[in-house]
C-alpha positions in Angstrom: -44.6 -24.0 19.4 -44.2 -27.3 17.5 -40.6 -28.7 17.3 -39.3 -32.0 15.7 -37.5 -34.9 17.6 -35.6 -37.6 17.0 -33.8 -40.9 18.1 -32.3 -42.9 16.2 -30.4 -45.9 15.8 -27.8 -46.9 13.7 -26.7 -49.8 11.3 -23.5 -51.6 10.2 -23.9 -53.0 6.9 -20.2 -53.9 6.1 -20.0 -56.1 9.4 -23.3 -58.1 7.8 -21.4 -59.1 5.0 -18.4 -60.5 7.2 -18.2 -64.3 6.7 -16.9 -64.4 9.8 -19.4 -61.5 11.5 -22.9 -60.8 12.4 -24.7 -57.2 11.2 -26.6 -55.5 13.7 -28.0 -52.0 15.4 -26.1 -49.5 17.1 -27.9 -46.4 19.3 -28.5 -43.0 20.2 -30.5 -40.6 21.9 -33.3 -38.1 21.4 -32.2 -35.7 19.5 -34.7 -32.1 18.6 -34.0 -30.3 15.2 -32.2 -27.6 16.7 -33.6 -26.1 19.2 -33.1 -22.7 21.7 -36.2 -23.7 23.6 -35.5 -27.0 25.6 -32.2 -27.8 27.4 -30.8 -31.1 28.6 -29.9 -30.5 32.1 -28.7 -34.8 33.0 -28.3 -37.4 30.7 -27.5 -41.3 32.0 -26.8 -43.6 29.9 -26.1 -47.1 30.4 -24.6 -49.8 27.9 -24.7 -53.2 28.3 -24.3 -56.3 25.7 -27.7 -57.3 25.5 -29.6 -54.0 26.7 -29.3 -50.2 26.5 -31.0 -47.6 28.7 -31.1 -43.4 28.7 -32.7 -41.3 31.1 -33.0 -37.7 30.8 -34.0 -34.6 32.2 -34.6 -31.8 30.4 -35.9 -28.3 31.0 -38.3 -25.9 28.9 -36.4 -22.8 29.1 -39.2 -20.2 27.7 -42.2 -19.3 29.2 -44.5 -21.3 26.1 -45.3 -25.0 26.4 -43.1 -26.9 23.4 -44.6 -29.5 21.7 -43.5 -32.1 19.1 -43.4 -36.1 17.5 -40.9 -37.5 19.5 -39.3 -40.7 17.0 -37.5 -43.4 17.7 -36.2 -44.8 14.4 -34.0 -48.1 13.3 -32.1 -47.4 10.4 -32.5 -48.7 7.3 -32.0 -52.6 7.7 -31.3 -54.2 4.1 -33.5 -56.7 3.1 -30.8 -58.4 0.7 -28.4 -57.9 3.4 -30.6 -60.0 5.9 -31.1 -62.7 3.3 -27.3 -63.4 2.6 -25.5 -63.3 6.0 -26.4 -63.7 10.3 -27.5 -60.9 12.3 -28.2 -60.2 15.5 -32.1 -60.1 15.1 -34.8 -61.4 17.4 -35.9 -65.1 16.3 -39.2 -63.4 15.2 -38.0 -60.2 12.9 -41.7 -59.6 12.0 -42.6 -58.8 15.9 -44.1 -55.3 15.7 -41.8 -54.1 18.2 -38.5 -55.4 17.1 -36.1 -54.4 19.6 -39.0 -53.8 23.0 -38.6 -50.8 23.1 -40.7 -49.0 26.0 -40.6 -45.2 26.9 -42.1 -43.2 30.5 -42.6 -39.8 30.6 -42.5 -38.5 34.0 -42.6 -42.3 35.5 -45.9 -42.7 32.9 -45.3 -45.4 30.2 -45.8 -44.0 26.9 -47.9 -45.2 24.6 -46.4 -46.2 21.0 -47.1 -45.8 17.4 -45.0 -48.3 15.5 -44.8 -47.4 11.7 -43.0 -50.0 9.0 -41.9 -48.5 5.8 -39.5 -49.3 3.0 -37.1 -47.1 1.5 -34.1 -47.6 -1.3 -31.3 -45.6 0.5 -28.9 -43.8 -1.3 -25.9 -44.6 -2.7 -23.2 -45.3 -0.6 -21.0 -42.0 0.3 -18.4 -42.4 3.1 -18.5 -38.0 3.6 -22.5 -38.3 4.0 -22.9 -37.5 8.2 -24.4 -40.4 10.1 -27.6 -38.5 10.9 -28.8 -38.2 7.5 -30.1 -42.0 7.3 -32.5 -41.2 10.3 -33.2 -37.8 8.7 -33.2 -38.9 5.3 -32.8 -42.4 4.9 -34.0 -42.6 1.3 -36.8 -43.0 -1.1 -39.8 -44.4 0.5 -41.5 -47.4 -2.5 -44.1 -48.9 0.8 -46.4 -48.5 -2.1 -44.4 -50.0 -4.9 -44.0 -53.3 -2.8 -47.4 -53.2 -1.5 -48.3 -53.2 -5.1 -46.6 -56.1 -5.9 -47.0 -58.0 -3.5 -43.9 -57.7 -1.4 -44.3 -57.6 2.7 -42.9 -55.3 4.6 -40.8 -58.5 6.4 -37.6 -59.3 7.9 -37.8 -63.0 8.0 -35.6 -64.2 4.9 -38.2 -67.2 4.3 -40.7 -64.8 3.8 -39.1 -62.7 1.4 -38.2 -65.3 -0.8 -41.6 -67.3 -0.5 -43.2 -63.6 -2.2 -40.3 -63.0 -4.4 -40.8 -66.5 -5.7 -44.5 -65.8 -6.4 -43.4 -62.9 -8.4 -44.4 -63.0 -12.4 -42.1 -62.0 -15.3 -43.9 -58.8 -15.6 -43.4 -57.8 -11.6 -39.9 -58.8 -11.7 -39.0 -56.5 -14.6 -41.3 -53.8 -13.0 -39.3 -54.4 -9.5 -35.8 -54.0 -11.3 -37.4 -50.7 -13.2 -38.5 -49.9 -9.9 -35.0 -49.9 -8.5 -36.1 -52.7 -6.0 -34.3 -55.4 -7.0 -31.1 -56.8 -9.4 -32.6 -59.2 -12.2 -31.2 -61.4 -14.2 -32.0 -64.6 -15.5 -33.1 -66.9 -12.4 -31.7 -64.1 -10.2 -33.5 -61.9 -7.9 -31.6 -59.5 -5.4 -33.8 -57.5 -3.4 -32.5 -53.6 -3.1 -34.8 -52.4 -0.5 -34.3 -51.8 3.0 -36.7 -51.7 5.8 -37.2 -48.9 8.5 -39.3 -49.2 11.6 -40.6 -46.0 13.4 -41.8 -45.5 17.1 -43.5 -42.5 17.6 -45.3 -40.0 20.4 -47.0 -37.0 20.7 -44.7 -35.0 23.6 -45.4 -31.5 25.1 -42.5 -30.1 27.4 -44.2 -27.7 29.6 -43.4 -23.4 29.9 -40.3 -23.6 32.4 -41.0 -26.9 33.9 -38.8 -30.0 33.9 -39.9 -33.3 32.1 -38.0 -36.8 32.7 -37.5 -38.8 29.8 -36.1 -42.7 30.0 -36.4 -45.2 27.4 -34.5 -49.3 27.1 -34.2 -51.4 24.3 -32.9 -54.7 23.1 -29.1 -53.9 22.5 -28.8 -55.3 19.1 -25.3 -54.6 17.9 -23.0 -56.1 15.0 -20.2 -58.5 16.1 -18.4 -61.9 14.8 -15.0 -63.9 15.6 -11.8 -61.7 16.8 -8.2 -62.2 16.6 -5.8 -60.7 18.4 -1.9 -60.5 18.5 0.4 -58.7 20.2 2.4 -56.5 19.3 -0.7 -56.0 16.8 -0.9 -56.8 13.1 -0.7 -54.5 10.3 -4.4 -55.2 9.9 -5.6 -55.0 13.0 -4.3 -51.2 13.4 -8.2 -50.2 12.3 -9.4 -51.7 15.6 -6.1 -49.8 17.6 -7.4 -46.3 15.9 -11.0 -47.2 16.3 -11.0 -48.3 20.0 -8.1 -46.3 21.5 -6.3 -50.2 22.3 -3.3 -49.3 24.3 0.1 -51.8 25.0 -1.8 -52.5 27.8 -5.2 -53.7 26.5 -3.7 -55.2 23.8 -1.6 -57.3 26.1 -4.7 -58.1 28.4 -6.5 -59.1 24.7 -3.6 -61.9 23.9 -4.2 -63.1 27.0 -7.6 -63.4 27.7 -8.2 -64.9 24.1 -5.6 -67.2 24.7 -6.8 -70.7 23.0 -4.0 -74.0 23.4 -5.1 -76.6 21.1 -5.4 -80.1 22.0 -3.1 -81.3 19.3 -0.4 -79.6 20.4 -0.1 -76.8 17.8 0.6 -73.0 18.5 -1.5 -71.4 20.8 -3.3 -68.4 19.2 -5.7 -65.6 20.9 -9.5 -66.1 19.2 -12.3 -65.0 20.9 -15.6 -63.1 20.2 -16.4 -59.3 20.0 -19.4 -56.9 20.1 -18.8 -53.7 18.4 -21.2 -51.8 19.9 -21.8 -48.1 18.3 -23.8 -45.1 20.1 -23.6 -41.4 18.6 -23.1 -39.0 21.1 -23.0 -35.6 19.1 -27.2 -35.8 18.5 -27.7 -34.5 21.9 -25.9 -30.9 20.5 -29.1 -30.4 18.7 -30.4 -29.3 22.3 -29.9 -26.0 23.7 -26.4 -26.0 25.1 -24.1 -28.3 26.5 -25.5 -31.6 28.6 -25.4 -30.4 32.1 -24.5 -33.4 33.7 -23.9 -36.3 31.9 -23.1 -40.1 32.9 -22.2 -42.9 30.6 -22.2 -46.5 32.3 -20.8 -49.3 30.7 -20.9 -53.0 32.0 -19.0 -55.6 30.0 -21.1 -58.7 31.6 -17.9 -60.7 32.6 -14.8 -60.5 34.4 -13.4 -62.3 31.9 -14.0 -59.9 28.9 -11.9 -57.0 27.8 -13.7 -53.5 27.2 -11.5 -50.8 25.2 -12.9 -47.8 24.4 -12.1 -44.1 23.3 -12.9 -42.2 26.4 -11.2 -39.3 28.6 -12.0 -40.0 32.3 -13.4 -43.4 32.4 -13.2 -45.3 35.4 -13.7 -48.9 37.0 -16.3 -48.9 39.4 -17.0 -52.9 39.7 -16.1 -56.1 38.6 -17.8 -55.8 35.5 -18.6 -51.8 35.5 -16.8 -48.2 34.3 -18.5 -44.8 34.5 -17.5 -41.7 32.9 -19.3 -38.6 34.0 -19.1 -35.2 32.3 -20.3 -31.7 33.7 -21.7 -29.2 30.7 -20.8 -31.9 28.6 -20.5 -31.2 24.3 -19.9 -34.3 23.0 -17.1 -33.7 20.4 -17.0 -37.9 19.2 -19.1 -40.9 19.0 -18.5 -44.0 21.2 -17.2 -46.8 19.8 -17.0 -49.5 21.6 -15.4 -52.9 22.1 -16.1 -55.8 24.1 -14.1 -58.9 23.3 -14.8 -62.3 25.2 -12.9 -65.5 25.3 -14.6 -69.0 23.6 -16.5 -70.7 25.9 -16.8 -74.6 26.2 
């Protein structure tokens, strides 16, 4: 029996065209196009700011070995995107593996394929579900760029050193393409790039096979203001992240800034809005046996909000939330906001 996987990350376009923001990469977990066959008996996650990790157990619940392409996908990262504004990229985009990630099967590292393609997603449609730009995240034109001379590349000083080189001709075939908006001594690049990690995995007739992976935590972020009672604005970030009276208070106050000149104190800080679906894992078969979702917000200092049922402190710095035949009904959204630092 050969069954799909996948795991997939997610991306936040609209916070990498902030002024006052960074874009970046949200997470989540290995996913199987629906399957009867395979159950996810533990799930542990943990989320931190800089680094995410998952391991799993999960149980072939026939009596025939299941095999399938296990895939790790970014999503689609706009190249025009990346050129106009800051994200939270490594200093060297083009590095093969972008984010390090590293998978072990059974306590066996895996071994990789890493596949780089471009695609022109699709129009913009706030009712399209999150899953399709893993599943479907657009039409792939690798060859149309390959063609003309366009790399596969991250790095904004790349991109515009081979969209320079560009003739007439290639332009007007890139904007026929779809690739790019042209106009006189104007060239906006349309495409987006999507990296792939990939594996051959075979869960064996009614045995158990342990799954863990990490990566880079890569996630959106930018300058936050806060104010208490909150704002008429800010009520996006009250919906969104569950902030209570209380957490609101405990954000005033730990963004607290005086000025030196004497003016009125304000509360500025920084965030991370850090974003990892939850509801791929109902693509396995059943509910998640036990799961466990660890969060550490990396200082005392910062403020974590979050909406979650049954989170609880467990350190200075940690809160756990654990679940027994666990459907996740919601996505986490999460933030952490942290006072300037001199």
């Amino acid at each position: 029996m050969r069954l799909f996987l996948t795991l997939a990350f997610l991306v936040t376009p609209a916070m990498a065209l902030a002024n006052d923001g960074f874009g970046g990469l949200s997470a989540t977990g290995l996913t199987f196009g629906q399957t009867d066959a395979v159950a996810m008996e533990t799930e542990d996650l943990f989320i931190g700011i800089d680094r995410i990790t998952v391991e799993y157990t999960f149980r072939n619940l026939t009596n025939a070995d299941v095999t399938g392409e296990v895939i790790f996908p970014l999503p689609p990262i706009h190249v025009g995107y990346v050129l106009e504004s800051d994200w939270n990229l490594p200093e060297d985009r083009d590095r093969p593996n972008l984010v390090n990630f590293t998978a072990t099967v059974d306590g066996r590292p895996v071994t990789l394929t890493i596949d780089r393609i471009a695609v022109i997603e699709p129009p913009y449609d706030e009712a399209r579900p999150l899953s399709a730009q893993y599943d479907t995240p657009g039409r792939d034109v690798t060859a149309d760029l390959a063609r003309l001379g366009l790399p596969l590349s991250l790095n904004p000083s790349t991109v515009t050193a081979a969209m320079d080189r560009l003739t007439d001709a290639q332009r007007e075939e890139a904007a026929a393409l779809g690739l790019a908006d042209l106009s006189p001594g104007y060239f906006y690049p349309n495409w987006s790039i999507v990296l792939r990690y990939h594996w051959t995995q075979t869960f064996p007739a009614g045995q158990v096979t342990k799954i863990s992976h990490a990566y880079e935590n890569r996630s959106g972020g930018g300058i936050f203001g806060w104010s208490h009672p909150p704002e008429d604005y800010q009520q996006y970030a009250v919906d969104q992240y569950c902030i209570d009276e209380g957490t609101s208070k405990g954000l005033v106050k730990a963004l607290m800034q005086t000025p030196e000149d004497g003016s009125e104190p304000y509360s500025m800080g920084l965030s991370w809005n850090i974003a990892y679906v939850l509801r791929t894992a109902n693509s396995w078969a059943g509910p998640i046996g036990r799961f466990k979702l660890t969060i550490d917000k990396g200082d005392v200092r910062n403020i974590l909000s979050l909406c979650a049922n049954g989170i609880k402190k467990t350190g200075p710095t940690t809160f756990v939330m654990e679940k027994t035949d666990f459907t996740p009904l919601q996505d986490l959204q999460i933030l952490i906001a942290t006072p300037m630092r001199n």
